[in-house]
C-alpha positions in Angstrom: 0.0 0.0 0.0 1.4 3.5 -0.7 0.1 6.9 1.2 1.8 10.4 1.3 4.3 11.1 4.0 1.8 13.5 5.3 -1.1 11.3 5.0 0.8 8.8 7.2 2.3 11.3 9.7 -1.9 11.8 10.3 -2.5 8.3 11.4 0.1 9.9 14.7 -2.5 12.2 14.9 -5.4 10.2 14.7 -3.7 7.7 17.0 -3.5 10.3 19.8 -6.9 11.6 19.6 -7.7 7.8 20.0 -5.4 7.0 22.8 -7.5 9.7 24.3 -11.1 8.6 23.9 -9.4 5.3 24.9 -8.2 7.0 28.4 -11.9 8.7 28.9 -13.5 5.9 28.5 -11.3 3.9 31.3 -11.6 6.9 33.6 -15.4 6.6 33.0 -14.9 3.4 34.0 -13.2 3.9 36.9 -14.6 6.8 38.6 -13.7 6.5 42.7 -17.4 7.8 42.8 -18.7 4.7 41.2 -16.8 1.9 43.9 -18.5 4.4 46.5 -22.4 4.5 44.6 -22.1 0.5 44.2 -21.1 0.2 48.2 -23.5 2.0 49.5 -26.0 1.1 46.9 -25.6 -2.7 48.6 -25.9 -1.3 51.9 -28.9 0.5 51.1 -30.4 -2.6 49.8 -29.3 -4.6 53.1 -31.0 -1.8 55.3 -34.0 -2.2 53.3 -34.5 -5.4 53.6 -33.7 -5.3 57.3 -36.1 -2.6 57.7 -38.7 -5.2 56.2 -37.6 -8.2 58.6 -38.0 -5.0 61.2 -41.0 -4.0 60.2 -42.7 -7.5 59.6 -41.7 -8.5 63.5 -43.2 -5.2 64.5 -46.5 -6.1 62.7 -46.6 -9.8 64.4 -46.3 -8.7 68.1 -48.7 -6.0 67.5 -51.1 -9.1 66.6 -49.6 -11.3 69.2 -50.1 -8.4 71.9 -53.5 -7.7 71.0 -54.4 -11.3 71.5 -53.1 -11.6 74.7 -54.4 -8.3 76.0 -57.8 -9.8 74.9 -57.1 -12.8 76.4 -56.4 -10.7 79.3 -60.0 -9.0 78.9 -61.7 -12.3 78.6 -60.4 -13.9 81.7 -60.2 -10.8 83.5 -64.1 -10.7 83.1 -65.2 -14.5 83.5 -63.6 -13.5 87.3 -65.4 -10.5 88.0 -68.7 -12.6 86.5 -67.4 -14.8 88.8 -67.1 -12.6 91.6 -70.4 -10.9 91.4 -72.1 -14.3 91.9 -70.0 -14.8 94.7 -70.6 -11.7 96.6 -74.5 -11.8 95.3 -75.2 -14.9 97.4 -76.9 -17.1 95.1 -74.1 -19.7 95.3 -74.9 -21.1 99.0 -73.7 -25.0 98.8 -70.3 -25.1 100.9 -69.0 -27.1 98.1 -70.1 -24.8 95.1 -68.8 -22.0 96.6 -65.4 -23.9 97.4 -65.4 -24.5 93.8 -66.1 -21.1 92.3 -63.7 -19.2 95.0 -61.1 -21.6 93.4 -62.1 -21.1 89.8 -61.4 -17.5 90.6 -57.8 -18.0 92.3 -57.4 -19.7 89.2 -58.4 -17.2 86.8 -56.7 -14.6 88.8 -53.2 -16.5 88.3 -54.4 -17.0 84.8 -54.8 -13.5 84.5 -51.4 -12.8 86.0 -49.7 -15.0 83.9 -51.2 -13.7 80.7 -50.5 -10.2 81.8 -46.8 -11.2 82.5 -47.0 -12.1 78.0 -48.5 -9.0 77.6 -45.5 -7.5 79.0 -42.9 -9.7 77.7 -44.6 -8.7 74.1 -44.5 -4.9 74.9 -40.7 -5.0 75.4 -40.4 -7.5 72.4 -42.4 -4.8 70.3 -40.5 -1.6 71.6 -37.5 -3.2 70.3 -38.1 -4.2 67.4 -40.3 -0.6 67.0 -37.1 1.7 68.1 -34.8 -0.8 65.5 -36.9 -0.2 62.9 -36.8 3.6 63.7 -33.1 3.8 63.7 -33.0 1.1 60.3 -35.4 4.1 58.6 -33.0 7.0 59.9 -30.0 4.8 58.5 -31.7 4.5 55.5 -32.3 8.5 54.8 -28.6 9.0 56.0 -27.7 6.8 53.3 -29.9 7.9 50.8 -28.9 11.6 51.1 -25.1 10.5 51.0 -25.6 8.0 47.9 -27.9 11.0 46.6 -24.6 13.4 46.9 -22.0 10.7 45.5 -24.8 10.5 42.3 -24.5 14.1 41.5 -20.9 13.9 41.6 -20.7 11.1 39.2 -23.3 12.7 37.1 -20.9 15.9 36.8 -18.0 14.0 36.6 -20.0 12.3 33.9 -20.8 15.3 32.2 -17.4 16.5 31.9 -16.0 13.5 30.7 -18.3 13.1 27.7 -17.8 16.9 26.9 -14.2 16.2 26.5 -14.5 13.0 24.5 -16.9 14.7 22.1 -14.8 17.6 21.5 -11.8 14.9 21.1 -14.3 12.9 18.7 -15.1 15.5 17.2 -11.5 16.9 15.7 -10.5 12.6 15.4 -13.9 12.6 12.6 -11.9 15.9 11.2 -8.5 14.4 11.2 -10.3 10.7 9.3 -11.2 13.4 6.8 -7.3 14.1 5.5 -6.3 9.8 5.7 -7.4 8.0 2.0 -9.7 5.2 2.7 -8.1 2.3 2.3 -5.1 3.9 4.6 -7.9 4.5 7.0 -9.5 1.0 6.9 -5.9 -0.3 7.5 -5.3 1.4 10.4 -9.0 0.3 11.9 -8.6 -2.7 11.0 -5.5 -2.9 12.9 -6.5 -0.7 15.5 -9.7 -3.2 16.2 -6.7 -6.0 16.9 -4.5 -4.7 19.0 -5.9 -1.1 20.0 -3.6 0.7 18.1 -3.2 1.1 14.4 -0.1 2.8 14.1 2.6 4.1 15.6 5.9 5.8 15.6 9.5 5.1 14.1 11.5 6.3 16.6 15.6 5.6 17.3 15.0 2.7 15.4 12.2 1.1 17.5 8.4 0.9 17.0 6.7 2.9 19.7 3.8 0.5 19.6 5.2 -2.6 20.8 8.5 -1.0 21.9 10.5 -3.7 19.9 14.0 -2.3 18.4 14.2 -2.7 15.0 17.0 -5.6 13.7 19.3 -4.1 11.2 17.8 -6.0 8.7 14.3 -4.7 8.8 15.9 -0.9 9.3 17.7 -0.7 6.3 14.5 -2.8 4.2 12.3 0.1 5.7 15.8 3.1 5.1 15.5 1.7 0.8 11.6 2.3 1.0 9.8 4.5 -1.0 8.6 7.5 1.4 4.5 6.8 0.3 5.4 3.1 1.1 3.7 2.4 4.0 5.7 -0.1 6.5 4.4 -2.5 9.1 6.3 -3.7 12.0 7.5 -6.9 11.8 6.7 -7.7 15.4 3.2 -6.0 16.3 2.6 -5.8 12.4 1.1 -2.2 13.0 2.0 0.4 10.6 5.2 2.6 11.3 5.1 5.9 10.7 8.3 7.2 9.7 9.5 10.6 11.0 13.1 12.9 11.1 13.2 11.2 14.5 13.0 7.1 13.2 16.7 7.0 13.4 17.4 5.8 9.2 
C-alpha cells in the first residue's frame, strides 16, 4: 500500500486523539465515585431489607399483643362474672362456693400469667419498634449521601463526555485528510491490537517497543517515502518521522 508522508504522519494524529477517547472511556470506568455508589448502593439494599424483617416483627407482636391483651379482657371478666355471683349470694352449697372461690384464684393466676406475655410482648415490640426507627433513619442517611456521590458522578459524567466529544469531534476531522483504504488499514489494525499505528522512533516501533534488527531498518531506510511499513513484530504500521533513526 502506498500513502503520502503526510497522510501517514496523520495516522500519529489520529492515534492520539484515539489514545485519548481510549483514556476517557477507562476513567469513565473507573470513577472512585462509582466503587463508593455500588457500596453504598448494597448497603442501602441490606438496610431495606432489614427494615422489612424489622417491620414485619413489629406487625406480628402488634397481633400477638392484641391477643393476649384480649385474652387478658376475657379472663379478667369471667372472674369478676365470677365474683359478682359470689358476693350476690346465690351460690350457698359449701361445696359450690369452694369451687367457684377456686375457679377464681385460678383465673386470677391466669390472668397474672397472661398479663406477665403481655409485658414480655410490649418489650419485644418496643424493640423491634425503636430498631426499625433507627434502620429508617440509617436508610435517609444513606440515601442523602448516595444521593450526593450520584450528582458527583453525574458531573464527573458530564465532563468527561464533553471532552470526548470535543476529542471525537476533531478525530472525525482528522479521518477526513487519511485515504480510505489507509484508513481502513489502520482500523482494522486498530480493532486487533488497539492501536493502528505508531511511531519510528531511534529505530524502535513505539507500539510494541521492539527495536528494530538491522535488517528490517535498512529494508524500511530503501523504502519509497509513500510506502507504508508495518512492524514486523506487532505488524502495526510505522510511521516514519526525522526522529526514526534511518
Amino acid at each position: 500500500m502506498k500513502a503520502a508522508p503526510e497522510a501517514q504522519k496523520r495516522l500519529l494524529d489520529l492515534a492520539e486523539r484515539d489514545a485519548a477517547l481510549d483514556r476517557l472511556r477507562h476513567r469513565r470506568r473507573t470513577l472512585p465515585e462509582l466503587a463508593g455508589i455500588e457500596e453504598q448502593s448494597k448497603k442501602l439494599a441490606q438496610i431495606v431489607t432489614q427494615i422489612i424483617t424489622a417491620e414485619t416483627e413489629a406487625t406480628d407482636l402488634a397481633r400477638d399483643q392484641a391477643k393476649a391483651e384480649s385474652d387478658v379482657d376475657a379472663v379478667r371478666q369471667r372472674a369478676e362474672r365470677d365474683r359478682k355471683r359470689l358476693d350476690s349470694g346465690q351460690v350457698s352449697s359449701p361445696k359450690d362456693l369452694a369451687s367457684l372461690q377456686s375457679e377464681i384464684t385460678s383465673l386470677h393466676r391466669r390472668q397474672g400469667d397472661l398479663e406477665e406475655v403481655v409485658l414480655e410482648i410490649m418489650e419485644r415490640r418496643e424493640a423491634a419498634d425503636t430498631k426499625t426507627a433507627d434502620l429508617r433513619a440509617e436508610r435517609e442517611e444513606l440515601t442523602g449521601t448516595l444521593s450526593v456521590a450520584e450528582a458527583r458522578r453525574d458531573e464527573a459524567f458530564a465532563d468527561i463526555d464533553k471532552e470526548a466529544g470535543e476529542v471525537r469531534d476533531r478525530r472525525t476531522a482528522l479521518a477526513t485528510e487519511i485515504p480510505g483504504d489507509l484508513l481502513a488499514l489502520y482500523e482494522k489494525l486498530r480493532e486487533a491490537s488497539g492501536v493502528g499505528a505508531a511511531m519510528l522512533q531511534g529505530g524502535r516501533c513505539q507500539g510494541c517497543r521492539t527495536t528494530m534488527s538491522i535488517a528490517d531498518l535498512n529494508q524500511i531506510r530503501i523504502a519509497a517515502p509513500d510506502e507504508v511499513v508495518r512492524c514486523e513484530e506487532c505488524r502495526r504500521i510505522l510511521v516514519r518521522t526525522p526522529e526514526s533513526g534511518l
